[in-house]
BAFI-3210 file (N, C-alpha, C; in Angstrom, 3 decimals, decimal comma, padded with zeros to 6 digits):
// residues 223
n [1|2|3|4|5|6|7|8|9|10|11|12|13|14|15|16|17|18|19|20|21|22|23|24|25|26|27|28|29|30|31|32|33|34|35|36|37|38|39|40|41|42|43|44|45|46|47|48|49|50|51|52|53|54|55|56|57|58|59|60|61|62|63|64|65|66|67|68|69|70|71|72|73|74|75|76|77|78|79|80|81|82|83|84|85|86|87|88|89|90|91|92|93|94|95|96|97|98|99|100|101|102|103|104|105|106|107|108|109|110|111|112|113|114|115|116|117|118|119|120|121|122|123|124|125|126|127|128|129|130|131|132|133|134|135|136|137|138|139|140|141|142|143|144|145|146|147|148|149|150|151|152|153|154|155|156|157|158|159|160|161|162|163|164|165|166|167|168|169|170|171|172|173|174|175|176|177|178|179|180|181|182|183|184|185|186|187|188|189|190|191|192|193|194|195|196|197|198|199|200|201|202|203|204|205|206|207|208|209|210|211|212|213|214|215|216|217|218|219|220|221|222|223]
n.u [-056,263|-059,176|-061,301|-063,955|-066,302|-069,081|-071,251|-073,644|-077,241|-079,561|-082,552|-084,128|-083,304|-083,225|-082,545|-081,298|-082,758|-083,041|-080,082|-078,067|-078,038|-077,991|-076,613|-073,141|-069,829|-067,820|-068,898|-070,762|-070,813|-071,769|-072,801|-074,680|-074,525|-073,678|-072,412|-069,732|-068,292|-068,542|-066,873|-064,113|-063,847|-063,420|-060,965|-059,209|-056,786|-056,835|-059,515|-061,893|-064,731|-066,891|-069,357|-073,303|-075,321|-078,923|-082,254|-083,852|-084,467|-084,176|-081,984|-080,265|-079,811|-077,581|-075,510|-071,989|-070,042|-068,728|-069,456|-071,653|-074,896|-077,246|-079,562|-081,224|-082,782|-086,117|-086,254|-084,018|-083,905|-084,843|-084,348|-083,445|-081,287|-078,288|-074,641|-073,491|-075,811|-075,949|-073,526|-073,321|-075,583|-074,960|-072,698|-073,725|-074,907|-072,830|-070,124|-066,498|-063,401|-062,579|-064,056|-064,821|-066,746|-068,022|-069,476|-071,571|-071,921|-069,178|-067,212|-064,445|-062,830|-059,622|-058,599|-056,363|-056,652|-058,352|-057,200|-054,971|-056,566|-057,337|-055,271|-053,860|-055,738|-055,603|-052,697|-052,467|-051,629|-053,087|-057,005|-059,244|-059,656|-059,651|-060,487|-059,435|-060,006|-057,108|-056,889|-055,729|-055,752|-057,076|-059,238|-062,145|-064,216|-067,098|-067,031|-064,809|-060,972|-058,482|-056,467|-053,878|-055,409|-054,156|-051,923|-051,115|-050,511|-048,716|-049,966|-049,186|-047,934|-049,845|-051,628|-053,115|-056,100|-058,633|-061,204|-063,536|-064,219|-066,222|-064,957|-064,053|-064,391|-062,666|-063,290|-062,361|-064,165|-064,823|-065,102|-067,710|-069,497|-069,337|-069,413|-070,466|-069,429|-068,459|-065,813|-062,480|-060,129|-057,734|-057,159|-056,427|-055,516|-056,131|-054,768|-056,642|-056,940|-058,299|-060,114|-060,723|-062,335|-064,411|-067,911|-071,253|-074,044|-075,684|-077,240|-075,361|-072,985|-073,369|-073,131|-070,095|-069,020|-069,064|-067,699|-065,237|-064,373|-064,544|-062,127|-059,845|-059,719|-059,205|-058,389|-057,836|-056,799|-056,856|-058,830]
n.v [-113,956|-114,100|-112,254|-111,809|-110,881|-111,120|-110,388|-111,927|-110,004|-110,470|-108,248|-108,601|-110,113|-112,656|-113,126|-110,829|-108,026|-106,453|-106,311|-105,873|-103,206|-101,845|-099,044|-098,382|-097,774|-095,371|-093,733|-091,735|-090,665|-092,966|-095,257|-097,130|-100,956|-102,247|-101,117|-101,152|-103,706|-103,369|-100,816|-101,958|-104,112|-102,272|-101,772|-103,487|-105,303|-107,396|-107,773|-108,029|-107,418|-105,681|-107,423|-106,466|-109,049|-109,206|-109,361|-107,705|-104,031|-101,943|-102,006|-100,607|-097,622|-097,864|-098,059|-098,009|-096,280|-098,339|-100,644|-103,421|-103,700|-106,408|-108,476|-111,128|-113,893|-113,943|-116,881|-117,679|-116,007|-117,736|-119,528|-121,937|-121,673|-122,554|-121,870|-123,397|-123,112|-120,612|-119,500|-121,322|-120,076|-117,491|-117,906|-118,804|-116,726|-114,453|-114,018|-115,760|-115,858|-116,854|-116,836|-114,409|-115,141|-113,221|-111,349|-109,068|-108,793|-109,133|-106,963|-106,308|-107,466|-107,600|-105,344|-106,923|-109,124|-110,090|-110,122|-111,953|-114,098|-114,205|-114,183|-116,589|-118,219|-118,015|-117,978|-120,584|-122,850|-123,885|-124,644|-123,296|-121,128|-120,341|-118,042|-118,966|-119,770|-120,574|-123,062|-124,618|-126,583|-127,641|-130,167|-131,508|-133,859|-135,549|-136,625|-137,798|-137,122|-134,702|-135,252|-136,830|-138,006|-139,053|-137,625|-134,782|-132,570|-130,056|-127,059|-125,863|-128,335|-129,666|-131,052|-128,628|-127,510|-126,053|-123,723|-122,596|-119,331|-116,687|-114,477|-114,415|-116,821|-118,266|-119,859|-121,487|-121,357|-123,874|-125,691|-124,516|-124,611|-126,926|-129,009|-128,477|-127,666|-125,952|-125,791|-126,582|-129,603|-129,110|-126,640|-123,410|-122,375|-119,464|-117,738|-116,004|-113,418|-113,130|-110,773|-109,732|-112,435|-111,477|-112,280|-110,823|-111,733|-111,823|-109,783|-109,588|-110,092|-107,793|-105,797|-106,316|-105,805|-103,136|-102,464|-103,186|-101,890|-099,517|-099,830|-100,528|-098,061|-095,678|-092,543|-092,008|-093,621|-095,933|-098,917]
n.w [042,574|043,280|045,750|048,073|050,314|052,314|054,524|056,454|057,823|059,881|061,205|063,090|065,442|067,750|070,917|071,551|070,986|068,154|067,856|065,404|065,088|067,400|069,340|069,518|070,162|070,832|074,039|073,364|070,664|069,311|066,834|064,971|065,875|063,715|061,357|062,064|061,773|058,589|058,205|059,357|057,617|054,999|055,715|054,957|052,748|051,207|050,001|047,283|046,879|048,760|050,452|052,227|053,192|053,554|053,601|054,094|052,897|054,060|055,450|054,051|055,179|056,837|055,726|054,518|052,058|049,469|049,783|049,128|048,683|048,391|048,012|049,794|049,878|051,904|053,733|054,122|056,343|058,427|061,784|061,557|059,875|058,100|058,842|056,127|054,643|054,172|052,748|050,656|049,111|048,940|047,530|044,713|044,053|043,568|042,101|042,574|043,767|046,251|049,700|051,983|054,905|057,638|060,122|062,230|064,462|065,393|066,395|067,455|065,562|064,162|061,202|060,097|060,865|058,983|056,982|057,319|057,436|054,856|053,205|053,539|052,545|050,011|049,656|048,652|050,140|051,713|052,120|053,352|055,509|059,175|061,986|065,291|068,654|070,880|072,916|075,458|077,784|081,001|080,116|080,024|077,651|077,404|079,361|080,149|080,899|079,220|080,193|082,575|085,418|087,621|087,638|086,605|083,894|083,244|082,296|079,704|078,554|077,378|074,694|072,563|071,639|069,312|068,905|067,114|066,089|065,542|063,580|061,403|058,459|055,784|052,609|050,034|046,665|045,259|047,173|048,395|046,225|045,061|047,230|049,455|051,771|054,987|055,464|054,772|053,875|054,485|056,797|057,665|060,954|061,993|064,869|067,413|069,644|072,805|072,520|070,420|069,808|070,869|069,919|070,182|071,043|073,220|075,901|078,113|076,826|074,978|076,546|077,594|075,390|074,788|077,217|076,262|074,373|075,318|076,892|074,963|073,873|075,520|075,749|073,617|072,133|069,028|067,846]
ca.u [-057,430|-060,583|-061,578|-064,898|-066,515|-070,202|-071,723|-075,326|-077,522|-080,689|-082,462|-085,059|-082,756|-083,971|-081,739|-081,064|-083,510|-082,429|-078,933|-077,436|-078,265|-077,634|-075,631|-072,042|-068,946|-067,386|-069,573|-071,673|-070,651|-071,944|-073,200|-075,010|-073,435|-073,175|-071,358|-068,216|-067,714|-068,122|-065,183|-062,698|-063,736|-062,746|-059,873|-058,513|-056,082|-057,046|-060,749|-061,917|-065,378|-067,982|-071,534|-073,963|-076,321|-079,846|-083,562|-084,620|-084,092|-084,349|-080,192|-079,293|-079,334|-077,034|-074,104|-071,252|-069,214|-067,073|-070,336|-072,937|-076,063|-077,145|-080,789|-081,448|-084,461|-086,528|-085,976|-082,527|-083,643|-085,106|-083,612|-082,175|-080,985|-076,630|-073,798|-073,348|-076,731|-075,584|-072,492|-073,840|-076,579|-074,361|-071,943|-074,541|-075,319|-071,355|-068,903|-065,239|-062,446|-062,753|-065,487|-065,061|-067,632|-068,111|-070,651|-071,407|-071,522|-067,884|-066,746|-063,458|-061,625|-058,870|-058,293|-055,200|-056,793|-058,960|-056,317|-054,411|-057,399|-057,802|-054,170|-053,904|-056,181|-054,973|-051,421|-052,674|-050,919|-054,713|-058,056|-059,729|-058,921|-061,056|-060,052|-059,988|-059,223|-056,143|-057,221|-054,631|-055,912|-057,311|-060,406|-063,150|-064,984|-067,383|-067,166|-063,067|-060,564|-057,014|-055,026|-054,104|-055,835|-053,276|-050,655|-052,263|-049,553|-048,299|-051,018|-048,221|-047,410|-051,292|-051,982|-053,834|-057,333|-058,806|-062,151|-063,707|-064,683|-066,866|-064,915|-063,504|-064,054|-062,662|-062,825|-062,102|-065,436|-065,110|-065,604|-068,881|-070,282|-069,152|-069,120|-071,628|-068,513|-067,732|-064,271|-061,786|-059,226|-056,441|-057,753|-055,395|-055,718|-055,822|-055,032|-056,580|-056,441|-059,392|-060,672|-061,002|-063,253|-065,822|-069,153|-072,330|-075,400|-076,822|-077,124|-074,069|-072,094|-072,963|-072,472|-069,044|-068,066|-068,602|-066,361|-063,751|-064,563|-064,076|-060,718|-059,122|-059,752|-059,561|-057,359|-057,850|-056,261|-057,429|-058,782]
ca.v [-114,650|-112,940|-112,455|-111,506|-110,664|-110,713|-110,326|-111,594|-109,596|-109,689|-107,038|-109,533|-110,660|-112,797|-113,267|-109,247|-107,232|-105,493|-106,287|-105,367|-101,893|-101,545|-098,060|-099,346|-096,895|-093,963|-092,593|-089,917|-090,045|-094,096|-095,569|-098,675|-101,805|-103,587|-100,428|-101,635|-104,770|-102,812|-099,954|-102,991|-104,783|-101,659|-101,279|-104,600|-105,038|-108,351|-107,929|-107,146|-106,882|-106,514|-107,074|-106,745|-110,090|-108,619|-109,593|-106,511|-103,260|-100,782|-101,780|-099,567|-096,333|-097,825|-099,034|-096,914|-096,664|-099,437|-101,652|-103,583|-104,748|-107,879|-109,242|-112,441|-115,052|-113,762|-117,917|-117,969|-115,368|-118,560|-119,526|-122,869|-121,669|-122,866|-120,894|-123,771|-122,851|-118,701|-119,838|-121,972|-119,670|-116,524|-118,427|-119,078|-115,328|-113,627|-114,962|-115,305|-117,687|-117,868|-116,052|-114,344|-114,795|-112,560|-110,892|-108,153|-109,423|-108,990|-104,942|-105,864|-108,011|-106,375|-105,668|-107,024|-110,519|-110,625|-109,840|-112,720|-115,017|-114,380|-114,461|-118,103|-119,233|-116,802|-118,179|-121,826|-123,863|-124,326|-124,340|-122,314|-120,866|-119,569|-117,545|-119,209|-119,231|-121,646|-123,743|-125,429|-126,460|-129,348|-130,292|-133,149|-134,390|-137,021|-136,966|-138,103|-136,087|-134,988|-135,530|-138,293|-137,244|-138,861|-136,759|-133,516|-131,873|-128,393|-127,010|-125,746|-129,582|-130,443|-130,844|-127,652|-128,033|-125,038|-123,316|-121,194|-117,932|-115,930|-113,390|-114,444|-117,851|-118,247|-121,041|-121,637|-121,781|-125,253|-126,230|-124,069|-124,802|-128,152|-130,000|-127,922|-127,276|-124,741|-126,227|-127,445|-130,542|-128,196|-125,541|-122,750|-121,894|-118,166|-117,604|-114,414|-112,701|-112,535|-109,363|-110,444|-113,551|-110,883|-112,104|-110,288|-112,177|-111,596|-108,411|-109,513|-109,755|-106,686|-104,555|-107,047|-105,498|-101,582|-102,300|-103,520|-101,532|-098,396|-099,882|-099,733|-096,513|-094,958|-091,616|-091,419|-094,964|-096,848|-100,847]
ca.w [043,125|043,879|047,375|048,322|051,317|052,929|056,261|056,474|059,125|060,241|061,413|063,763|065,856|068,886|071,949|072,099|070,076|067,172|068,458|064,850|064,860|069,011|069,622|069,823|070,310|071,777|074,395|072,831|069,079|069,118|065,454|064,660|065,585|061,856|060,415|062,957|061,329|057,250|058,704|059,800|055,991|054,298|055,614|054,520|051,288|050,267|049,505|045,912|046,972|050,380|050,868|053,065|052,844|054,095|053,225|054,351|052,476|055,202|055,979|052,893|054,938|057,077|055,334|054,582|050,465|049,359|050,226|048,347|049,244|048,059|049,179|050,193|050,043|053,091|053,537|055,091|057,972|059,711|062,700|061,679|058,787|058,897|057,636|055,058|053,583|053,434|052,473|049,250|048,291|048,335|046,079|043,754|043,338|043,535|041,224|043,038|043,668|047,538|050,240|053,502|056,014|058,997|061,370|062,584|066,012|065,635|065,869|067,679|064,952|063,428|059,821|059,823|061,314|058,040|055,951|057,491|056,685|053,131|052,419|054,061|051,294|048,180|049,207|047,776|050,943|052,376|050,952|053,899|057,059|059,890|063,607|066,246|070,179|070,974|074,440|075,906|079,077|081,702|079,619|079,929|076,702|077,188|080,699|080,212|080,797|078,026|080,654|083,457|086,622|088,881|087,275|085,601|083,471|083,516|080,403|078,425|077,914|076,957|073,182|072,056|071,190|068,814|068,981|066,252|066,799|064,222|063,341|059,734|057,451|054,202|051,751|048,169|045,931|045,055|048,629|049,068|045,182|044,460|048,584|050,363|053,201|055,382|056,011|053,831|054,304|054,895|057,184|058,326|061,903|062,637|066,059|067,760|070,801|073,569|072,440|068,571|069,810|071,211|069,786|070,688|071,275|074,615|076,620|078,686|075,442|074,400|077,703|078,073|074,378|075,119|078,071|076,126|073,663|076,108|077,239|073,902|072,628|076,380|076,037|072,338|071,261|068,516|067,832]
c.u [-058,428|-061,063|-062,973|-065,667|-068,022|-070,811|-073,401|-075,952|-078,695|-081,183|-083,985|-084,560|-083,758|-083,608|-081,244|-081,426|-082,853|-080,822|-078,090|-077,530|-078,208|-076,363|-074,169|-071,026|-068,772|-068,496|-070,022|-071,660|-071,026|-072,504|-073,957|-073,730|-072,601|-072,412|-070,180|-067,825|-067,768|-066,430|-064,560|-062,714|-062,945|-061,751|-058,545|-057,271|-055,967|-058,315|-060,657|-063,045|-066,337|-069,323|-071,760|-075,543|-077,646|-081,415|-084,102|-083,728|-083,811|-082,610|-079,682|-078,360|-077,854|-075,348|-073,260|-070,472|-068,791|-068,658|-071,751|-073,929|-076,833|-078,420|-081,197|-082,319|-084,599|-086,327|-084,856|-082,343|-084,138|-084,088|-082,439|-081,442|-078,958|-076,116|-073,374|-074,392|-076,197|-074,380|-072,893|-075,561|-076,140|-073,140|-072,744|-074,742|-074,027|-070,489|-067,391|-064,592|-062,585|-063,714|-064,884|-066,076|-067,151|-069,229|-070,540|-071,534|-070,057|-066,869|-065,458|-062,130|-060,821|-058,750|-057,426|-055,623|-057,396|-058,018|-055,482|-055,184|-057,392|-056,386|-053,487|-054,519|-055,647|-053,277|-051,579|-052,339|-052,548|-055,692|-058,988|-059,035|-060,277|-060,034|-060,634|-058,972|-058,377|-056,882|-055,847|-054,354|-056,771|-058,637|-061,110|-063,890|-065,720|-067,867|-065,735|-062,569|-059,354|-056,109|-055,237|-054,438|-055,286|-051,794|-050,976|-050,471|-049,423|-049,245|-050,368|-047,899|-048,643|-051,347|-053,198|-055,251|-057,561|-060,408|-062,683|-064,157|-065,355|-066,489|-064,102|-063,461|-063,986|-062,491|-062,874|-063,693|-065,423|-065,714|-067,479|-069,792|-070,456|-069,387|-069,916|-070,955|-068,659|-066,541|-063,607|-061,082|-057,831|-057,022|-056,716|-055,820|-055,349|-055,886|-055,364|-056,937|-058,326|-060,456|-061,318|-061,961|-064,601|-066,757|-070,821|-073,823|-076,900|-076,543|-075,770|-073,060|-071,689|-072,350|-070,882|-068,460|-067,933|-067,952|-064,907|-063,491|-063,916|-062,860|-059,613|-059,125|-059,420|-058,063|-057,351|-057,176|-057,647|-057,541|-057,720]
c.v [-113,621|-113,316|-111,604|-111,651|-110,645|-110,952|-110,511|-111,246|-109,875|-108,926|-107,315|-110,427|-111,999|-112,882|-112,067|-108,663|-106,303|-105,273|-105,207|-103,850|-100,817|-100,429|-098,609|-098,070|-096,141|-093,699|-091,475|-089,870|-091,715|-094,606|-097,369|-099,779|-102,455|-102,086|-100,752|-102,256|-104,398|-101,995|-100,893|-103,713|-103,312|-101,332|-102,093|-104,579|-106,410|-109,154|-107,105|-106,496|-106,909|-106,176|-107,370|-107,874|-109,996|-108,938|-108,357|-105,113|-102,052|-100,928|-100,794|-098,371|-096,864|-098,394|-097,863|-096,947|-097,597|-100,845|-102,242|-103,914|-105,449|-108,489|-110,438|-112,736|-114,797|-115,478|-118,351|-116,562|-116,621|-118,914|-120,670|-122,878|-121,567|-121,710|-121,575|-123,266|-121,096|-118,758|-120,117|-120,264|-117,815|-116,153|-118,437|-117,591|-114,093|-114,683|-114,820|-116,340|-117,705|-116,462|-116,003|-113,971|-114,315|-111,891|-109,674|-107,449|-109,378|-107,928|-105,355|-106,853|-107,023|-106,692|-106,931|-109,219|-111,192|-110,882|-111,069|-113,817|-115,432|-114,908|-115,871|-118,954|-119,268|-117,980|-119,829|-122,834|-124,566|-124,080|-123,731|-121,900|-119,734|-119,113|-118,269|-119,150|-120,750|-122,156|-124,852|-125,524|-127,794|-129,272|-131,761|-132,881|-135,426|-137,602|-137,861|-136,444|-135,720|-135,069|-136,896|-137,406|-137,779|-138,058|-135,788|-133,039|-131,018|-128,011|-126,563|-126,886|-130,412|-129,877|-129,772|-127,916|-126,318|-124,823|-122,409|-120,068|-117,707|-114,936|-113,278|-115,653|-117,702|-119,676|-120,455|-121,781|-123,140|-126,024|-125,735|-124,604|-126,447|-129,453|-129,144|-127,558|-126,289|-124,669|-126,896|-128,860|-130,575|-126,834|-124,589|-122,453|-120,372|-117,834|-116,396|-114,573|-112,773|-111,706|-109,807|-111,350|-113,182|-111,288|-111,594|-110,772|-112,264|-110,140|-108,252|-109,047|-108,786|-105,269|-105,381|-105,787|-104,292|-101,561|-102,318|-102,565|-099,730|-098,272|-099,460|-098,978|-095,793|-093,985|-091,499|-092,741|-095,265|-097,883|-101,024]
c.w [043,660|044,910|047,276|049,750|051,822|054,287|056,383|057,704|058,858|060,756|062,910|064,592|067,519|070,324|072,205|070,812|069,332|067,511|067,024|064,529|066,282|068,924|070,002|069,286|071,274|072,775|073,765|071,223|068,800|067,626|065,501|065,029|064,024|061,219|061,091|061,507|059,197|057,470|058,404|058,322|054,896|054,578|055,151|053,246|050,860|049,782|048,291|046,010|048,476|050,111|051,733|052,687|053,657|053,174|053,213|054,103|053,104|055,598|055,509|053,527|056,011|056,948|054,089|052,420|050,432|049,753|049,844|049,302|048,026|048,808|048,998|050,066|051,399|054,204|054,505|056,020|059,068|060,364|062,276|060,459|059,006|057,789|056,713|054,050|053,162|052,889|050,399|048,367|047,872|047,114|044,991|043,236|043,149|043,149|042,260|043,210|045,309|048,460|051,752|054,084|057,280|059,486|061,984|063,936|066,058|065,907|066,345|067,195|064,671|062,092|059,571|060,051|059,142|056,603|055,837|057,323|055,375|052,724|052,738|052,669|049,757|047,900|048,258|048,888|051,697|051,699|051,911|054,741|057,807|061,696|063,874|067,611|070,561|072,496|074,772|077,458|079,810|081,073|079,663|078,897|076,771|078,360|080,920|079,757|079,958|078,924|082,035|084,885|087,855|088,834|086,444|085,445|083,741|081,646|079,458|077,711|077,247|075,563|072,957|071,313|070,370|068,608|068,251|066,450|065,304|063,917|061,846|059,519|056,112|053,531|050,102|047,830|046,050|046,093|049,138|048,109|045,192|046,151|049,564|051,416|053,736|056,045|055,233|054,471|054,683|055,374|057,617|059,576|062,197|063,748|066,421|068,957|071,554|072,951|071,344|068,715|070,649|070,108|070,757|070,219|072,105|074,858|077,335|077,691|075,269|075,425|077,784|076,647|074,218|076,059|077,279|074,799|074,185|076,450|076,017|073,276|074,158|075,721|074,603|071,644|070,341|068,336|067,024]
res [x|x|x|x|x|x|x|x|x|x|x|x|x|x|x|x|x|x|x|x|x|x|x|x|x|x|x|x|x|x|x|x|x|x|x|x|x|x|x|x|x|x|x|x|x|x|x|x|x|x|x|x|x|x|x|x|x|x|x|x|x|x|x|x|x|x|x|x|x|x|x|x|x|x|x|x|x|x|x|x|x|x|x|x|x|x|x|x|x|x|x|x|x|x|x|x|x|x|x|x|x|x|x|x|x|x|x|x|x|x|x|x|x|x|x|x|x|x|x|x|x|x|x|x|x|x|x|x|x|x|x|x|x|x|x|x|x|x|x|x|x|x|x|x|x|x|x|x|x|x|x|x|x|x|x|x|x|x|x|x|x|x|x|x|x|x|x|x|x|x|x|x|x|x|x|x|x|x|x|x|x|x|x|x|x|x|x|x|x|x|x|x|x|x|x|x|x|x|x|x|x|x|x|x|x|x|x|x|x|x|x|x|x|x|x|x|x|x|x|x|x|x|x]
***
């Protein structure tokens, strides 16, 4: 099964200026943010191919071997533009049997998460699968609450609710070409960790994700 991979950026961000290209790393030896989230794709072993999905040609210099670029209808940089529409219109132009989306708002997935994405779908038991953060806790919806509020459980005993994170969706083609989805009818749940469900959108974000970013490498460790 062919796996395929693209990350669409813009480069016009609006909620933290030029976020995808924001110094991000080590102290002192720092690199564009959006080459993070290429690294962690190449290091995968169940992609055949990755692109970078970009309107604007100026990304080139920053995107590392092992990595296409692929330009987009200036069209789907508007704002309300969904990830069903980049979804469907990057199918239309890359042939493959199923598609991982990710972001480059994401630097502190791990390979190993994406790897565990794709191969969720490849194995045939599901027809996508996407990370997300498990919750399993006193929650109101609606303005009701999942549990009885003259007897609140212990939250280990509360039914698990699941929250997506952006840091890997995959579906089958058929679902993106043929049903306009970005979710199948058998989804796999990938559970990940805190850290992994860093997205960077605001300023907090991004000072929150060179902290944590500082923590796991401190003393010479790696993500």
């Amino acid at each position: 099964m062919r796996a395929v991979a693209f990350v669409p950026i813009k480069l016009n961000s609006t909620r933290l200026k030029n976020k995808n290209i924001l110094p991000f790393g080590r102290r002192g030896n720092e690199k564009p943010l959006l080459t993070f989230i290429f690294d962690i794709l190449r290091k995968t072993h169940e992609l055949d191919e990755i692109y970078c999905y970009c309107s604007d040609e100026t990304i080139r210099q920053y995107l590392p071997e092992q990595v296409t670029f692929l330009k987009r209808p200036e069209f789907l940089d508007g704002h309300d533009i969904t990830s069903n529409q980049l979804l469907l219109h990057f199918a239309d132009s890359v042939a493959a049997d199923c598609y991982l989306l990710t972001h480059a708002t994401n630097p502190l997935i791990r390979p190993e998460t994406i790897d565990r994405t794709v191969r969720a779908v490849k194995s045939g038991e599901y027809d996508s699968a996407m990370t997300v953060r498990r919750i399993q806790d006193l929650l109101w919806i609606d303005g009701k609450p999942n549990f009885d509020p003259a007897n609140a459980p212990l939250t280990q005993n509360i039914a698990p609710v699941y929250q997506e994170t952006y840091g890997a969706l995959c579906l089958r083609r058929e679902l993106i070409v043929n049903e306009h989805r970005r979710a199948g009818y058998k989804p796999a749940f990938i559970d990940v960790s805190d850290v992994e469900c860093v997205d960077i959108n605001t300023q907090e974000d991004y000072d929150f994700a060179r902290i944590m970013f500082d923590a796991l490498t401190l003393g010479g460790g790696k993500l």
